[in-house]
BAKOL-216563 format. One record per atom (N, C-alpha, C): residue number from 0; x, y, z; atom name. Coordinates in Angstrom, 1 decimal. Layout:
BEGIN
NUM	X	Y	Z	CA
...
END
This chain:
BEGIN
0	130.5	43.2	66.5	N
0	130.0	44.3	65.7	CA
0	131.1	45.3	65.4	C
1	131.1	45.5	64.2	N
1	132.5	46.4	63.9	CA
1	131.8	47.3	63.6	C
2	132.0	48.8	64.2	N
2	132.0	50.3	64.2	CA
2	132.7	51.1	62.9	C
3	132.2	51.7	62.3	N
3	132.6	52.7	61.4	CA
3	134.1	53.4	62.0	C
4	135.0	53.6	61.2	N
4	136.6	54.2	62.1	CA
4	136.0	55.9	62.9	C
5	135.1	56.2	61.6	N
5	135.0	57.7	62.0	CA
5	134.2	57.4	63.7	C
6	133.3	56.8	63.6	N
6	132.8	56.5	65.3	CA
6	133.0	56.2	66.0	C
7	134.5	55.4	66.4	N
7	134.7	54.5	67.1	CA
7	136.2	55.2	67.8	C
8	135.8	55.8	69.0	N
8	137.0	56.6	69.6	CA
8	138.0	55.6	70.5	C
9	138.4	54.4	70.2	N
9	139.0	53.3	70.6	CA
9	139.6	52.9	69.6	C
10	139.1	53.2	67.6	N
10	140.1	52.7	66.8	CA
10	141.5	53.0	66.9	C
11	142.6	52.4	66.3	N
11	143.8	52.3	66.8	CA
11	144.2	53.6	65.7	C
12	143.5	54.0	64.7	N
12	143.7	54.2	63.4	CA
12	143.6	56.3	64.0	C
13	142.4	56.4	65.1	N
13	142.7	57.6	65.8	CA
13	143.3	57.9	66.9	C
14	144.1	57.5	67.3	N
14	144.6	58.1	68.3	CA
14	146.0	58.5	67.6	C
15	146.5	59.0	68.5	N
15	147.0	60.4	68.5	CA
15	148.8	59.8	68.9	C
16	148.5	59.1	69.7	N
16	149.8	58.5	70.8	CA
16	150.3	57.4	69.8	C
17	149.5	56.1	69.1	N
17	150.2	55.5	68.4	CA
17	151.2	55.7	67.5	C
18	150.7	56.9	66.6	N
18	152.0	57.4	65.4	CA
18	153.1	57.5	65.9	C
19	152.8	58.4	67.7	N
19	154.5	58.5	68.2	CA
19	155.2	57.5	68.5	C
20	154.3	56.4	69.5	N
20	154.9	55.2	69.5	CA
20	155.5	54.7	68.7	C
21	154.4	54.7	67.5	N
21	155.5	53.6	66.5	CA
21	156.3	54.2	66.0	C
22	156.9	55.3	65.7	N
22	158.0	56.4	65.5	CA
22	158.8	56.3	66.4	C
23	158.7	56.5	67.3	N
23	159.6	56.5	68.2	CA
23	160.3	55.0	68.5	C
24	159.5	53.6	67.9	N
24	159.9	52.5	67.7	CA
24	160.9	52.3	66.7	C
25	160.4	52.9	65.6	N
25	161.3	52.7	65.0	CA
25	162.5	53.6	64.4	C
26	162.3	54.6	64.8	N
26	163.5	55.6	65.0	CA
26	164.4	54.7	66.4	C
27	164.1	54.3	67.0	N
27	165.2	54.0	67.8	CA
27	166.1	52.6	67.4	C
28	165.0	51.6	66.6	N
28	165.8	50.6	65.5	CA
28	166.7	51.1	64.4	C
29	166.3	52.2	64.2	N
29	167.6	53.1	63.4	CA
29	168.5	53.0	64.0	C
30	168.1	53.6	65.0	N
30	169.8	53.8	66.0	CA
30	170.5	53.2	66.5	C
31	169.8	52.1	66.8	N
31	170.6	50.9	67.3	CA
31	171.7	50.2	67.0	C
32	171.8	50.2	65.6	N
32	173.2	49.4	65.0	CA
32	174.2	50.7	65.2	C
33	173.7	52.1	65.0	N
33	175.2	53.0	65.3	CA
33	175.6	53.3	66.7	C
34	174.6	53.1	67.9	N
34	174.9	53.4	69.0	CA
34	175.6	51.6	69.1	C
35	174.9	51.3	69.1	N
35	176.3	49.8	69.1	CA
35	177.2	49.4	69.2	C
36	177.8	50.3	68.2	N
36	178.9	50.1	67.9	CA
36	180.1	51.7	68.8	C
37	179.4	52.7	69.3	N
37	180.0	53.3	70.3	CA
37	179.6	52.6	72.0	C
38	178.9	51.3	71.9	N
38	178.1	50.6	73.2	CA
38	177.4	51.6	74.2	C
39	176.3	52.0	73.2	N
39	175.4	52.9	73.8	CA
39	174.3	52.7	73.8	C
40	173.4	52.2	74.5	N
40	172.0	52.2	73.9	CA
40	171.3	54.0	73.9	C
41	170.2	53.9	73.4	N
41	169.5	55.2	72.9	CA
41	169.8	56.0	74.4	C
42	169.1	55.5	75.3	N
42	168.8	56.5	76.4	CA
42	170.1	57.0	76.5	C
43	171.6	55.9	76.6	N
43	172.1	56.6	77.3	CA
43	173.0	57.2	76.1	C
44	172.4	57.3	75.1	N
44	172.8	58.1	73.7	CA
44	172.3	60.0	74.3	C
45	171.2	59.6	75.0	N
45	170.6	61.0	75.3	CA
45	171.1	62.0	76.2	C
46	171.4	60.9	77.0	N
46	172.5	61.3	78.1	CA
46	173.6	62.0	78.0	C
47	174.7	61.2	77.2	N
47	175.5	61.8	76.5	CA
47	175.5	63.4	76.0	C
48	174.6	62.9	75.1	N
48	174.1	64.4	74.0	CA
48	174.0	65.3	74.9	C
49	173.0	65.6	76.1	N
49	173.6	66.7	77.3	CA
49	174.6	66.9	78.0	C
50	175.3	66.0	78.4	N
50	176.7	65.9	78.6	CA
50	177.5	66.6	77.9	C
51	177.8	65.9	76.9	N
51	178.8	66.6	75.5	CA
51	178.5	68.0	75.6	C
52	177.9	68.5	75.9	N
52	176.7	70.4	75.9	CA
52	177.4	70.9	76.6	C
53	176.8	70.5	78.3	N
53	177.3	70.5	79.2	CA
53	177.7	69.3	80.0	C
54	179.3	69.6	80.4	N
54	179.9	68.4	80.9	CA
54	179.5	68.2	82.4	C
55	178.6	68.6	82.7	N
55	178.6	68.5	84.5	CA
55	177.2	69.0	84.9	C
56	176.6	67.8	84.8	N
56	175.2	67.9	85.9	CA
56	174.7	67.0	86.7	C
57	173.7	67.7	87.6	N
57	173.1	66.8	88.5	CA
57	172.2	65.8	88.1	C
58	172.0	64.8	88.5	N
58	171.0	63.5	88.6	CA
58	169.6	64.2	88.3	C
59	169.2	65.7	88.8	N
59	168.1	66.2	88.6	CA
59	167.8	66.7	87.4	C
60	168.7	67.5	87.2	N
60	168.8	68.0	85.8	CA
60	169.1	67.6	84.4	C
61	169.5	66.3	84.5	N
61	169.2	65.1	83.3	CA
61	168.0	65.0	83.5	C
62	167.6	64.8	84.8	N
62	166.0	64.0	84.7	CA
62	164.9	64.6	84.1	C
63	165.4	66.2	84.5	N
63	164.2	67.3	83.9	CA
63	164.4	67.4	82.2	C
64	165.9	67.6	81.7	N
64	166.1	67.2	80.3	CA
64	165.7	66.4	79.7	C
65	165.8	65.1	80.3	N
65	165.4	64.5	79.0	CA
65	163.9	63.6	79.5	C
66	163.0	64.4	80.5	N
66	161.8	63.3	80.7	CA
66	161.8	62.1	81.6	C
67	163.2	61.8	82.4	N
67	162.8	60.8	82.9	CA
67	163.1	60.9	84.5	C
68	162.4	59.8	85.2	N
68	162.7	60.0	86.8	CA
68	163.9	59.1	87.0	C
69	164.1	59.4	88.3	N
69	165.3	59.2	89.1	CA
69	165.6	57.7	88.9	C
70	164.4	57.2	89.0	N
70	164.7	55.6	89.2	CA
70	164.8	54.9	88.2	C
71	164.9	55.3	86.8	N
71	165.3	55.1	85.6	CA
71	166.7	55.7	85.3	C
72	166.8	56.8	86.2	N
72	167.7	57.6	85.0	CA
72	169.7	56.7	86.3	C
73	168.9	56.4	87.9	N
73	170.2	55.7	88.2	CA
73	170.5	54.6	88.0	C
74	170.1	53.9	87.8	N
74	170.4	52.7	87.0	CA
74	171.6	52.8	85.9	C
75	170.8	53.4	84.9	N
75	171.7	53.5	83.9	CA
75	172.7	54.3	83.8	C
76	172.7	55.3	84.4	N
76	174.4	56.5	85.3	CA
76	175.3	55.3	86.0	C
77	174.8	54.3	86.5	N
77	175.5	53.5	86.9	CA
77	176.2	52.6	86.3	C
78	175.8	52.4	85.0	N
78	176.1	51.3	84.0	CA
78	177.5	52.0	83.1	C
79	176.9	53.1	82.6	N
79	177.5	54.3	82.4	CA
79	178.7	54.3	82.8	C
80	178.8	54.2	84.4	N
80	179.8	54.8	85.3	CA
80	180.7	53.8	85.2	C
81	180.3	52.2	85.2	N
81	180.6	51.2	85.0	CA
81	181.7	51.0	83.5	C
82	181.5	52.1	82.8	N
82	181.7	51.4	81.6	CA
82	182.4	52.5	81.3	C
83	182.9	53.6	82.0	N
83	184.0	54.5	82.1	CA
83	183.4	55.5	81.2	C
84	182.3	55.9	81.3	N
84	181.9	57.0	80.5	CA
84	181.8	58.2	81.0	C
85	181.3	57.7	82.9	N
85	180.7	59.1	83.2	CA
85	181.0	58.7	84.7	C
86	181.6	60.1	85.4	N
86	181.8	59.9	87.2	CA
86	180.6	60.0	87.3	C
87	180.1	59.6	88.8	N
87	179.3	60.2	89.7	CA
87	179.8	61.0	91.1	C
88	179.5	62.1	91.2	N
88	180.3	62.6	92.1	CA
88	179.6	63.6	93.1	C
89	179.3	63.3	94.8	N
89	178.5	63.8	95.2	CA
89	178.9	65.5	95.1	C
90	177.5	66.6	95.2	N
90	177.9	67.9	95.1	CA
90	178.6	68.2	96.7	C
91	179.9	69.0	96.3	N
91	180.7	69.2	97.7	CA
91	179.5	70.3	98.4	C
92	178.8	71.1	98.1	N
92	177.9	72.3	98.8	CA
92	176.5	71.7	98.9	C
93	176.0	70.5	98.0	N
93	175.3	69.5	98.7	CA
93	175.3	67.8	99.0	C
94	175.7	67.2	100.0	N
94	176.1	65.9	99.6	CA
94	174.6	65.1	99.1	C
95	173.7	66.0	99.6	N
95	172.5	65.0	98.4	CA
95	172.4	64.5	97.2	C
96	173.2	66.0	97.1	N
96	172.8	65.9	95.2	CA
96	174.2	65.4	94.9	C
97	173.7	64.8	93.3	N
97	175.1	64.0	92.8	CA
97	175.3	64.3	91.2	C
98	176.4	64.7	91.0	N
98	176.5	65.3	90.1	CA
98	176.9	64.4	88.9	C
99	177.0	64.4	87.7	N
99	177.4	63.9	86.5	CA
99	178.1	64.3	85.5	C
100	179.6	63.7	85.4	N
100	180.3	64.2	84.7	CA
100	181.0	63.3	83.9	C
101	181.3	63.8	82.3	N
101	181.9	62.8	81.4	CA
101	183.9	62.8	82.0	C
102	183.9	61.6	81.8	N
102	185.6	61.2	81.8	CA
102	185.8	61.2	80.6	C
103	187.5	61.5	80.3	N
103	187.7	61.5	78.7	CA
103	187.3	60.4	78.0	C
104	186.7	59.6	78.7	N
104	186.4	58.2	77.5	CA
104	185.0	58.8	77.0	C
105	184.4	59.6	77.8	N
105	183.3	59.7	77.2	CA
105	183.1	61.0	76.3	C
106	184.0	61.8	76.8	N
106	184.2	63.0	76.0	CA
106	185.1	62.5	74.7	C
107	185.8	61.5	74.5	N
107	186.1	60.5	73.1	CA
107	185.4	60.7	72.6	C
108	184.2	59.7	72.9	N
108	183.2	58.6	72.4	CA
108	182.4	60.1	71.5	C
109	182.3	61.5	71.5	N
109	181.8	62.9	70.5	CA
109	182.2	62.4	69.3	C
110	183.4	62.1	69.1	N
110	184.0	62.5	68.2	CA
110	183.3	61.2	66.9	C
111	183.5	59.7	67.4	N
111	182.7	58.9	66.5	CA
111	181.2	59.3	66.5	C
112	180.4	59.5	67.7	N
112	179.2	60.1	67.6	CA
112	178.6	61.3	66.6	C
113	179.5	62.1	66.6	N
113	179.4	63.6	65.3	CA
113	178.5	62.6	63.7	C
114	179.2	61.2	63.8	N
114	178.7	61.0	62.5	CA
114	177.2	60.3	62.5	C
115	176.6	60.2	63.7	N
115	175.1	60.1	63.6	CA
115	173.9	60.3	63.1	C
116	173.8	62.0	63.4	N
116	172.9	63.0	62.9	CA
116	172.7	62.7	61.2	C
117	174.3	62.8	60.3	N
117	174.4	63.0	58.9	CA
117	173.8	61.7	58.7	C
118	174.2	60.2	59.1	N
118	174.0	58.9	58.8	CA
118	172.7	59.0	59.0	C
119	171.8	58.8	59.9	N
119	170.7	59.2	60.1	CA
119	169.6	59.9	59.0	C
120	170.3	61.1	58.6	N
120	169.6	61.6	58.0	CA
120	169.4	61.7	56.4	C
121	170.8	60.9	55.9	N
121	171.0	60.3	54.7	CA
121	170.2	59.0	54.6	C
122	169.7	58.1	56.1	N
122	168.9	57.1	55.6	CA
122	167.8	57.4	55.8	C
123	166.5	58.5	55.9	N
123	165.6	58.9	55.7	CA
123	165.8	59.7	54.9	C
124	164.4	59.8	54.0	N
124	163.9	60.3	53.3	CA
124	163.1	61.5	53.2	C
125	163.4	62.1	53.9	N
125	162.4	63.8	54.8	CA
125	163.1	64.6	54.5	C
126	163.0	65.7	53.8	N
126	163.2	67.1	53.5	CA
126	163.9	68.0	55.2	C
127	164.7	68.4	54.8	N
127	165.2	69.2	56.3	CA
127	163.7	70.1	56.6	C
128	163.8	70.9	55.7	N
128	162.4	71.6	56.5	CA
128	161.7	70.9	56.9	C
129	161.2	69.7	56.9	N
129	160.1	69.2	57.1	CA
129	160.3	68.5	58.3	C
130	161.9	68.0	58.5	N
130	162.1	67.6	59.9	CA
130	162.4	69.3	61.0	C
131	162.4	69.5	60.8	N
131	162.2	71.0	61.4	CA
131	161.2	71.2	61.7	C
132	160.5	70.9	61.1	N
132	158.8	71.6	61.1	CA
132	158.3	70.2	62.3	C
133	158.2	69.4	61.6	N
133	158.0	67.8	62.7	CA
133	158.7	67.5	64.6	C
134	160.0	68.4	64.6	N
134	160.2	68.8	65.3	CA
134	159.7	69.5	66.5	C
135	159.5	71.0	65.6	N
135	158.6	72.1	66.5	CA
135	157.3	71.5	66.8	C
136	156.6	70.6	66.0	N
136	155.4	70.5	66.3	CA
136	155.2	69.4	67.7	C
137	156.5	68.4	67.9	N
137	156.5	67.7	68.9	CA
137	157.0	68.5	70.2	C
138	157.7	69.4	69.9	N
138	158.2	70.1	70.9	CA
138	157.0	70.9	71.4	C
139	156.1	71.2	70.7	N
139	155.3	72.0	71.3	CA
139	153.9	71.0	71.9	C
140	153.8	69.7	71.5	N
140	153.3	69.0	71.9	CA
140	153.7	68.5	73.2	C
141	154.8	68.5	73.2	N
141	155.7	68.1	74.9	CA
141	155.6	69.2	75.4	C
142	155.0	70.4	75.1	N
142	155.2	71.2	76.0	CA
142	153.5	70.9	76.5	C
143	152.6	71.2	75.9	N
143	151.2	71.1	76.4	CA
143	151.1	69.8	77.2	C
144	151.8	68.8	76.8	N
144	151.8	67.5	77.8	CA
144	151.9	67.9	79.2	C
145	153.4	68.9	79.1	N
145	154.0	68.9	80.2	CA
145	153.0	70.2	81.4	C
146	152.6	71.2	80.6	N
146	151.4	71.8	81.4	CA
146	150.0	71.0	81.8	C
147	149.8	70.0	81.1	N
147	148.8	69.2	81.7	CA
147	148.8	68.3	82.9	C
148	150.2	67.8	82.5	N
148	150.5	66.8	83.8	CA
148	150.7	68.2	85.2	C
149	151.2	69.2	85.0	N
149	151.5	70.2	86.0	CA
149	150.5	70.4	86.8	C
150	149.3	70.5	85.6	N
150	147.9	70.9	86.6	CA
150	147.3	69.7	86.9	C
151	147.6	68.5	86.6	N
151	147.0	67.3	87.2	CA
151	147.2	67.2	88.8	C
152	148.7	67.8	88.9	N
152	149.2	67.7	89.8	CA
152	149.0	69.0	91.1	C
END
């Protein structure tokens, strides 16, 4: 029995999460062939990007930046670390915590990266304002996520 779209709160056609998904699918097929070529995949493109900001943070504070947990985000600090991009270096005032810092290969690797954003944005088709606007409206979306999961908790 096929349901009308307007009735059927299970069509794929309402929800809310698919658009991001598949945006976020394929915005990261974009990126792929330019992080490649600096041998980066996306995440640890993200990584970077706070890095390059600020050169020196904890394991915690990536995690809270960019959404992900610990057991995702060492792994790939380790690959990273592997691949001369980034120390890991326990904090001297706590040996818990471990801190993350770019080595000059990764403080390099800015300078090819700078050409991302423009390439990127010369191969879509979206008005700046409008990625601005698309923007704020996800950011403000991540934020009500992020108060919901808080009171779940």
């Amino acid at each position: 029995m096929d349901l009308p779209i307007t009735d059927d709160p299970l069509d794929l056609d309402r929800q809310v999460c698919f658009p991001l998904y598949a945006a976020s699918n394929l915005l990261n097929r974009i990126y792929r062939p330019m992080l490649s070529k600096l041998g980066l995949t996306y995440p640890q493109y993200l990584v970077m990007l706070v890095l390059w900001k600020e050169t020196s943070q904890t394991v915690g504070s990536l995690g809270e930046k960019l959404h992900l947990d610990s057991g995702t985000l060492t792994p790939m600090l380790k690959r990273m670390e592997q691949a001369g991009l980034v120390s890991r270096i326990r904090d001297a005032g706590d040996e818990r915590r471990v801190r993350i810092e770019l080595t000059a290969a990764g403080l390099e690797l800015r300078t090819e990266a700078e050409r991302i954003p423009a390439t990127l944005a010369a191969g879509l088709a979206i008005r700046e304002e409008d990625v601005v606007e698309l923007r704020d409206r996800v950011r403000a979306l991540v934020a009500t996520l992020q108060g919901a999961i808080a009171e779940a908790n």
